[in-house]
C-alpha positions as CSV (number, residue, x, y, z in Angstrom):
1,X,2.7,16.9,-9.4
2,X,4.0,13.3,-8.5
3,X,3.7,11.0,-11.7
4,X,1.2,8.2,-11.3
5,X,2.6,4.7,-11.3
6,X,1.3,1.4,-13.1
7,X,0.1,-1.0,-11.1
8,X,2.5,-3.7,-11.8
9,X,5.0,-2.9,-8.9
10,X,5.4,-6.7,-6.8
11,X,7.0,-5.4,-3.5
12,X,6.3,-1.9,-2.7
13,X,7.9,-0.2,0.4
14,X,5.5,1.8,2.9
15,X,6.1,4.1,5.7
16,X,3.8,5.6,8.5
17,X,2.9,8.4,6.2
18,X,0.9,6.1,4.1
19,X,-1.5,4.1,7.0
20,X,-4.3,3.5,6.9
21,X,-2.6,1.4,3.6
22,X,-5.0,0.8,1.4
23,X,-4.5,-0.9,-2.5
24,X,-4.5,0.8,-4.8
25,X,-2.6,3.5,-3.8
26,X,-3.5,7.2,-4.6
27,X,-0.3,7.8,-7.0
28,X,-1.5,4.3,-8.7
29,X,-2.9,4.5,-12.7
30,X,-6.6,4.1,-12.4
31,X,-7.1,2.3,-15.9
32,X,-5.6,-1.4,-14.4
33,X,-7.3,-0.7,-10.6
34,X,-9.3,-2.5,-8.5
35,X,-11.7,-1.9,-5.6
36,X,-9.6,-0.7,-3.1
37,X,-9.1,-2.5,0.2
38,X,-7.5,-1.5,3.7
39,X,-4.1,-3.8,4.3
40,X,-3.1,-4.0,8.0
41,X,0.9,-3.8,7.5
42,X,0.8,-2.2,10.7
43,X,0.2,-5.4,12.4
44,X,3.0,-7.4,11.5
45,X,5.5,-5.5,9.1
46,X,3.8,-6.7,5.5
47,X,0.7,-7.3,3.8
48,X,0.0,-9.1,0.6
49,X,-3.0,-7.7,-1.4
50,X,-5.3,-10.3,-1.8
51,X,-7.0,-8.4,-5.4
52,X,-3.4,-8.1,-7.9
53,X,-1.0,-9.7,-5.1
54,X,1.0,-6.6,-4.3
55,X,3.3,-7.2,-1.5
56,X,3.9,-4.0,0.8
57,X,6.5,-4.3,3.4
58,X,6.8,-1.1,6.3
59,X,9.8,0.4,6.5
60,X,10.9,2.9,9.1
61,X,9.1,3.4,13.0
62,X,5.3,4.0,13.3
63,X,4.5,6.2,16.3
64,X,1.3,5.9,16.9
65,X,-2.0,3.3,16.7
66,X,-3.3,3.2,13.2
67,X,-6.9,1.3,12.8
């Protein structure tokens, strides 16, 4: 089992496992959430989370087309 992790995390790297990215993310604690919401990092490398201001930043090649 992977541990959770607060939500508290300013830059987070993502890779094309994780698209559709949406914040929170599955291994995030639910106690400090908030409604989740899609991010298209896809588009341009990063997305900022306009909820707690998360910055996540792609790393690595996406293969395919991700909505």
């Amino acid at each position: 089992m992977t541990a959770l992790k607060e939500n508290t995390q300013r830059v987070i790297e993502v890779t094309e496992k994780d698209l559709p990215l949406h914040c929170p993310m599955p291994d995030m604690v639910k106690w400090n959430a908030h409604p989740r919401v899609f991010l298209p990092v896809h588009k341009t490398g990063e997305a900022l989370c306009p909820y707690c201001g998360t910055r996540y930043k792609l790393v690595g090649p996406v293969s395919g087309h991700h909505h």
